[in-house]
C-alpha positions in Angstrom: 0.0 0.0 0.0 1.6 3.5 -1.1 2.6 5.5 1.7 -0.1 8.5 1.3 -2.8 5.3 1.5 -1.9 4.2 4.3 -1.4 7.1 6.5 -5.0 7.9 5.3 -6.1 4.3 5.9 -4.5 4.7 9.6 -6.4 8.0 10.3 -9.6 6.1 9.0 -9.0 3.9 11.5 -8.0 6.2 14.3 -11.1 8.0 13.8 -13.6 5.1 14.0 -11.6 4.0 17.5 -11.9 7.3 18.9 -15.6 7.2 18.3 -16.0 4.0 19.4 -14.1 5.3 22.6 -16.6 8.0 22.9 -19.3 5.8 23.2 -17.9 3.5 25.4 -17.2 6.4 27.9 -20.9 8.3 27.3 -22.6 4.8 28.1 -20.8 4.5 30.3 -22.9 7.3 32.2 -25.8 4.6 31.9 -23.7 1.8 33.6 -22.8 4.6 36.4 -26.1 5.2 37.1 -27.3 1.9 37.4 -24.3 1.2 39.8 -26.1 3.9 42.1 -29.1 1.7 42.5 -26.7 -1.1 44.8 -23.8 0.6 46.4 -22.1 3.7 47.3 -20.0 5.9 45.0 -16.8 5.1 46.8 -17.1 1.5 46.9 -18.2 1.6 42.9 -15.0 3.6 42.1 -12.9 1.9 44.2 -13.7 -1.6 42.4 -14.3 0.0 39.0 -10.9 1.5 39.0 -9.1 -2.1 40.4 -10.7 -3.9 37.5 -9.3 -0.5 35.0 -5.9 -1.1 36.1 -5.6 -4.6 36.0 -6.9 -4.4 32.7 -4.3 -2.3 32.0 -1.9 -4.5 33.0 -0.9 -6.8 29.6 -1.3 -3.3 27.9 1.6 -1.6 29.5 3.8 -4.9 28.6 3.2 -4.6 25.1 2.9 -0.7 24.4 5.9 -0.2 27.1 8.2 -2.4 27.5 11.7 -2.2 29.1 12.7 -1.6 32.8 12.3 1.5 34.2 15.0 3.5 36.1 15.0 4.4 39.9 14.4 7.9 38.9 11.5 7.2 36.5 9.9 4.8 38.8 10.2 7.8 41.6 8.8 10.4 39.3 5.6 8.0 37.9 5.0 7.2 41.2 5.0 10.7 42.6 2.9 11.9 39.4 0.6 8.8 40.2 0.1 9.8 43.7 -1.2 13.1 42.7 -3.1 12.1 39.6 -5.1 9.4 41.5 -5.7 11.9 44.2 -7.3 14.2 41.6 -8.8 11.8 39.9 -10.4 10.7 43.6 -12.0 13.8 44.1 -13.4 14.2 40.7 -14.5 10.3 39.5 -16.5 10.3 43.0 -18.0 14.0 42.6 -19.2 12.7 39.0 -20.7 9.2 40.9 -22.1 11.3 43.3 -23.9 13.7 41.2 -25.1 11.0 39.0 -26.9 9.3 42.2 -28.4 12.7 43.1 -29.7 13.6 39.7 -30.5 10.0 38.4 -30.0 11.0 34.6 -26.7 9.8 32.4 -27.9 12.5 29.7 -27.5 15.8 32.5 -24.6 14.1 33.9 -22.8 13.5 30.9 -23.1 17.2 29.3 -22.0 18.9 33.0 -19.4 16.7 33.2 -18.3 17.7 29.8 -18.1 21.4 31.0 -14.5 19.9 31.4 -13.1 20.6 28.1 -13.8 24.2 28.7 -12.8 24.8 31.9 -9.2 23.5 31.0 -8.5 26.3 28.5 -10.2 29.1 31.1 -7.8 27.9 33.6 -4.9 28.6 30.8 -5.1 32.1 32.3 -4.0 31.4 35.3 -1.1 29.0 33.8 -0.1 32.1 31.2 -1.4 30.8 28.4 -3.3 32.2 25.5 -7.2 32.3 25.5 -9.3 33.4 22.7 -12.6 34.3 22.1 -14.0 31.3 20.8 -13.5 29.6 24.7 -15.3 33.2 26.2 -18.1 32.4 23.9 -18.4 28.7 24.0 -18.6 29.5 28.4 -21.0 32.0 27.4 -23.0 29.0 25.7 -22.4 26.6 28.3 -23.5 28.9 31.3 -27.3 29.5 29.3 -26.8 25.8 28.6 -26.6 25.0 32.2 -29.2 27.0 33.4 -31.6 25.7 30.9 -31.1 22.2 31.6 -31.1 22.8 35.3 -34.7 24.6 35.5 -36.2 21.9 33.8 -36.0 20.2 36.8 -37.5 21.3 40.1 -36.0 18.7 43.1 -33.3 19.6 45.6 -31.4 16.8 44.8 -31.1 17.1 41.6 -29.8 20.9 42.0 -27.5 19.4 44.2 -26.8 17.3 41.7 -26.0 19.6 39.3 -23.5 22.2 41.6 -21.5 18.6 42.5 -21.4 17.4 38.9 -20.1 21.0 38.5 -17.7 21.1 40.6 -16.4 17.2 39.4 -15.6 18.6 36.0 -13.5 21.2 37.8 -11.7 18.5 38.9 -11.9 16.4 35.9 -10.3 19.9 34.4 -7.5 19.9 37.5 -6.8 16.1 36.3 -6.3 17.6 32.6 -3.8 19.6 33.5 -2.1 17.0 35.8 -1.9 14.8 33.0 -0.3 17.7 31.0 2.1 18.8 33.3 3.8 15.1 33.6 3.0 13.6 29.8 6.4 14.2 29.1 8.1 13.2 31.5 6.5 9.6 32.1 5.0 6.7 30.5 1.8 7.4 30.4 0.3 3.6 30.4 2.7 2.9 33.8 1.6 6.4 35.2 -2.4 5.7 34.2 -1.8 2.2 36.1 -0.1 4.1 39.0 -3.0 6.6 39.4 -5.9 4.3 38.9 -4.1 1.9 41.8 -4.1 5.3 44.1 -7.7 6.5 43.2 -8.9 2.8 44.1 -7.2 2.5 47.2 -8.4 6.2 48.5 -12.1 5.4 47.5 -12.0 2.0 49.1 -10.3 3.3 52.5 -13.4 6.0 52.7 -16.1 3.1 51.6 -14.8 1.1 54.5 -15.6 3.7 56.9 -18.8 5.6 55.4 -20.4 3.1 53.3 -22.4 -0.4 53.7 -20.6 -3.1 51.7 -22.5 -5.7 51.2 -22.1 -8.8 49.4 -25.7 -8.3 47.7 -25.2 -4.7 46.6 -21.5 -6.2 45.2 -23.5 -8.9 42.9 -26.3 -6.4 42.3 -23.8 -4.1 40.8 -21.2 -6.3 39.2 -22.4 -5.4 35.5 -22.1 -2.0 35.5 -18.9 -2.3 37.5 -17.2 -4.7 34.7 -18.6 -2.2 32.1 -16.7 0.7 33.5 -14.1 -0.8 34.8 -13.1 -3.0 32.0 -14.3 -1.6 28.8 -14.7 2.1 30.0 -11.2 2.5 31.4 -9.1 -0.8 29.7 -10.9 -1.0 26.6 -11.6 2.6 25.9 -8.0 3.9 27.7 -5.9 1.6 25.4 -7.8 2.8 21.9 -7.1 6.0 23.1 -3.5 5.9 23.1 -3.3 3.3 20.2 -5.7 5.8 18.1 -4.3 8.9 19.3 -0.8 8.2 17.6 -2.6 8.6 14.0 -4.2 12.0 14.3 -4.3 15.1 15.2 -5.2 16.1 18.8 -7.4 19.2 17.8 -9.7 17.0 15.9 -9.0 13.9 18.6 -10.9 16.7 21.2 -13.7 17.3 19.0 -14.9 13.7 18.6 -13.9 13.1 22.0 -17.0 15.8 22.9 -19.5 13.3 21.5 -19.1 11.6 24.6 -21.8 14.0 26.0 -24.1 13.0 22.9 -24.0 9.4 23.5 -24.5 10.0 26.8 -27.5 10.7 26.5 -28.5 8.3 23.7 -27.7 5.9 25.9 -30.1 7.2 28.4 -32.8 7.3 25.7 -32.1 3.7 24.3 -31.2 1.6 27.6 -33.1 3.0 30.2 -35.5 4.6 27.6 -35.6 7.9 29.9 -36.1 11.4 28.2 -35.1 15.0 29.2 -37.6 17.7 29.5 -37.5 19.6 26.4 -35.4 22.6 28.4 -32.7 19.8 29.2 -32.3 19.0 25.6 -32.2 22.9 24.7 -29.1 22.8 27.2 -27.6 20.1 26.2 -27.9 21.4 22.9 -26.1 24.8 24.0 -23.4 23.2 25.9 -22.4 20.9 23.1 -21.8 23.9 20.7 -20.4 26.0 23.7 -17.8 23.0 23.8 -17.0 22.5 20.3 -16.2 26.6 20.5 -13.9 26.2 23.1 -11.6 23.9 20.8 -11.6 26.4 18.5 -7.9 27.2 17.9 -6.6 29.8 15.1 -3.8 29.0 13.0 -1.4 31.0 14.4 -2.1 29.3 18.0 -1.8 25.8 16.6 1.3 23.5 17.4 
């Protein structure tokens, strides 16, 4: 195959995994949801991310082989300790919010506030923000609001404000993951954090949650889905896909995340929005393709 063919038939390719990572992740609102219905969100994560990086496991062997050195082994695990703690704080916000509000759609497009929250905080880091990420928030905020007043209970505006602040966090991880991309392999650094995000959750299940063998079994599907395929599965096209094309577009189809979320509300659990929420959903989807909005001269 000529050499032009098959870069084009490896971007093909890239592109379909990426999507099929996107849906993997957005259903994976559904399979979160349902985990709500037996057990705690601490014992949930805890598990789910034991099963994501043992999963990850025969990954690492093949994608990074080779022994590492007492210095890189210091540095992953130091960049694992404060990933995993990040990732803690936002994986169990998201659980949380999910069992307060009870809807994978609403969960899945707050959640996705992320990708604009990383390039607001690019202020604060120095770097260069443009209008298109001012806009896009402008977007997102009616967005919010709209899907938000379409519904009227306590806990699901508590809901919402905790989902909130989760993609904060799931923004804070982000730029974790920025800061030490370069400076460690990132399958051995994903293991290292997912091992430190499971341990935290499970020592705080232990002492504020009841974990019961019944609520384990009740719960083991959704578990498996997002431990397995949502972090292995998914995690793993990622990085094999990711290789092939072009972050800035990688971004955008990563953002359909939020749209499958909610198809997979509408399919699975055959659940609908009021017509507000869809409005918002609507807004906050073009408010995050805006914030990936880079000009030319801002492009590396």
């Amino acid at each position: 195959m000529p050499e032009k063919q098959l870069i084009k038939h490896n971007q093909f390719a890239a592109t379909v995994c990426l999507f099929i990572t996107a849906l993997i992740w957005g259903f994976a609102f559904v399979a979160q949801r349902e985990g709500t219905k037996t057990m705690g969100p601490f014992t949930f994560n805890g598990i789910r991310f034991v099963l994501g990086a043992l999963a990850l496991i025969p990954v690492a062997l093949l994608f990074e082989k080779g022994k590492s050195g007492k210095t890189e082994r210091r540095r992953t695990l130091i960049a694992g300790v404060i990933g995993g703690t990040v990732l803690c704080f936002a994986s169990n916000l998201q659980q949380l919010g999910i069992d307060w509000t009870q809807s994978a759609a609403r969960s899945g497009f707050i959640t996705g506030l992320y990708m604009i929250f990383v390039p607001l905080a690019g202020i604060f880091l120095k770097r260069k923000t443009t209008k298109f990420t001012w806009i896009g928030a402008v977007f997102a905020l009616g967005g919010l609001y709209a899907l938000s007043i379409g519904e009227n209970g306590v806990e699901s505006l508590k809901g919402d404000i905790v989902l909130l602040i989760g993609a904060v966090f799931w923004a804070a991880h982000i730029l974790v993951i920025d800061g030490f991309a370069a400076r460690v392999r990132p399958l051995r650094f994903s293991m290292t954090q997912f091992w430190v995000c499971a341990l935290e959750s499970l020592v705080i299940a232990a002492s504020t949650e009841d974990i019961t063998p019944a609520g384990l079994a009740g719960g083991a599907m959704p578990i498996f889905y997002c431990g397995l395929l949502s972090v292995g599965v998914a995690y793993t096209l990622q990085v094999v896909s990711q290789r092939h094309i072009e972050p800035a577009r990688a971004s955008v189809i990563f953002s359909t995340e939020t749209l499958f979320s909610a198809l997979g509300e509408m399919l699975i659990l055959r659940e609908f929005l009021a017509p507000t929420g869809y409005i918002g959903c609507a807004l906050i989807f073009v408010g995050i393709l805006l914030a990936q909005v880079r000009p030319k001269a801002m492009r590396v």
